[in-house]
N, C-alpha and C positions, 0 to 999 in steps of 0.2 A: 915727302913732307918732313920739317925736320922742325922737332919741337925743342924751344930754346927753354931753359928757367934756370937759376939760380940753385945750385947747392945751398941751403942754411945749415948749419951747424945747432943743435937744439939744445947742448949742454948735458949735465948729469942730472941722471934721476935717481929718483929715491924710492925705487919699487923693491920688492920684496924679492928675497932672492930664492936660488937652490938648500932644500931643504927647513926653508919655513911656511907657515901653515897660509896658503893664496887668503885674501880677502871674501867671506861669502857677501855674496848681494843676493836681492832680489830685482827682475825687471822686466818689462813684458820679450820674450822670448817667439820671437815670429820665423815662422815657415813663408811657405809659397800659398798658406792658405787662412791661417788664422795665427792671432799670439793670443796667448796666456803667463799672467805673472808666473816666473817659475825665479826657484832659488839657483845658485852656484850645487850647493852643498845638496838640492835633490838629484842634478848631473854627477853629480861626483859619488854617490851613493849606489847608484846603478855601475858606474864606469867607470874608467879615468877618462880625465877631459884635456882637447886640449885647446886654450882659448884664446884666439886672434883676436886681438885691440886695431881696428885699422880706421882709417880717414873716412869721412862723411862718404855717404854713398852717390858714387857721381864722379868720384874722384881717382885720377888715374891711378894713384897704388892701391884705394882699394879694389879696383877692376883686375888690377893687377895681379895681386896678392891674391884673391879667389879663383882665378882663372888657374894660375898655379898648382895652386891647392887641389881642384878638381882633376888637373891636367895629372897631377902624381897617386889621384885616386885614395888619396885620407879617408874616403868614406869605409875603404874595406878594409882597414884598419879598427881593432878593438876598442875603439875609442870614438866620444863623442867629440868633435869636432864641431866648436862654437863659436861665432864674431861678436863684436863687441863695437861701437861705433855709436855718434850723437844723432846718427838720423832718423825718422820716425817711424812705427812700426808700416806706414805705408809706405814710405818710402823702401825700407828693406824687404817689402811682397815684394816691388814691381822690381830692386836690384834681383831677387833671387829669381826670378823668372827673366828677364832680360839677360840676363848674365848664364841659362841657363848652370846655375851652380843650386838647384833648389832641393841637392840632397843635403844640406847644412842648416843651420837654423842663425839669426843675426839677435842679438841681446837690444834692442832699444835702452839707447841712454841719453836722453836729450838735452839734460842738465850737466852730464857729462860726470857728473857724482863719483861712478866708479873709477874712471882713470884717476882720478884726485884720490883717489882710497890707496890704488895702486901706487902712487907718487909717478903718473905718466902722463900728468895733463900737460897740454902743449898752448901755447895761446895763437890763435892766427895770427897772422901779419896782417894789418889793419884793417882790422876787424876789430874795436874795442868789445869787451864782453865776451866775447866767443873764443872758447878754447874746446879741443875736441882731441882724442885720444894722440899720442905718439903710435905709430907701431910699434908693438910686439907681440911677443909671444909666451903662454906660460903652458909649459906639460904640466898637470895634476894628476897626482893618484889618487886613490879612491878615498880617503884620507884628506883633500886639497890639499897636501904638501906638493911642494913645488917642487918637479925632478928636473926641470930643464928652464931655464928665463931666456929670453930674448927681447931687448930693448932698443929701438934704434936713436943712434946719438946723430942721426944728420937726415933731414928732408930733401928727396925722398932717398931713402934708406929700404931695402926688401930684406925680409929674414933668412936667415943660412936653412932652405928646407932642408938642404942633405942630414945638415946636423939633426935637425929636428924631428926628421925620421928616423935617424936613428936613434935619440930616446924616444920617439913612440915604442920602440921595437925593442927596449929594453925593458917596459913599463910590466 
């Protein structure tokens, strides 16, 4: 089966780069079994974090992106490992158990607030009103500075994990 789509090109962003202080939010913070408002900056306080921004859940990069993710084992890494995404907190129960990826926890953000904090909103193609995260990726120290960004400038685009691992492994 061979699936066709289109490269977009999505432009420059204006997210916050290596070595400045990540954006704290608050948002409800869902598992495979319940969420709770939590902050950035109470992850960041226990850990470094490190926080995946990906597509609506359903969507083939973010299926993508987590299966990755699980498949290179981020969980036994010293680090909390978070997604970020416009879909509901029920929506991100039933991805984290279908996906079976449910050692990770996903941020509901359904106003999409934080990617616009980030400078990472994307606007759908025709869909007026709906815009929902670009990929990427931010390593934070325990501090939220930012030790590593990744941003994708073209749909779909997936993040460099070699790289990625290796600033977890510097952290």
């Amino acid at each position: 089966m061979s699936h066709e789509f289109d490269v977009v090109e999505l432009g420059p962003a204006e997210n916050p780069e290596v070595g400045e202080t990540a954006p704290d939010f608050t948002r409800p913070l869902v598992n495979d079994e319940f969420w709770e408002d939590t902050s950035l900056s109470e992850l960041t306080d226990a850990r470094p974090v490190v926080l995946v921004f990906h597509t609506m859940d359903g969507d083939f990069p973010a299926t993508y992106i987590w299966k990755e993710i699980r498949g290179r084992n981020w969980d036994e890494y010293a680090v909390d490992v978070v997604g970020l995404s416009i879909s509901s907190p029920y929506e991100h129960s039933r991805f984290l158990e279908e996906w079976d990826v449910e050692m990770f926890r996903l941020f509901s953000d359904p106003q999409n607030g934080v990617a616009e904090r980030y400078g990472i909103s994307h606007d759908l193609d025709g869909m007026a009103g709906i815009s929902e995260p670009r990929p990427a990726v931010f390593v934070l120290d325990e501090d939220r500075t930012i030790q590593y960004a990744w941003v994708a400038t073209a749909w779909p685009e997936f993040p460099p994990y070699d790289d990625i691992e290796a600033a977890i492994e510097q952290l």
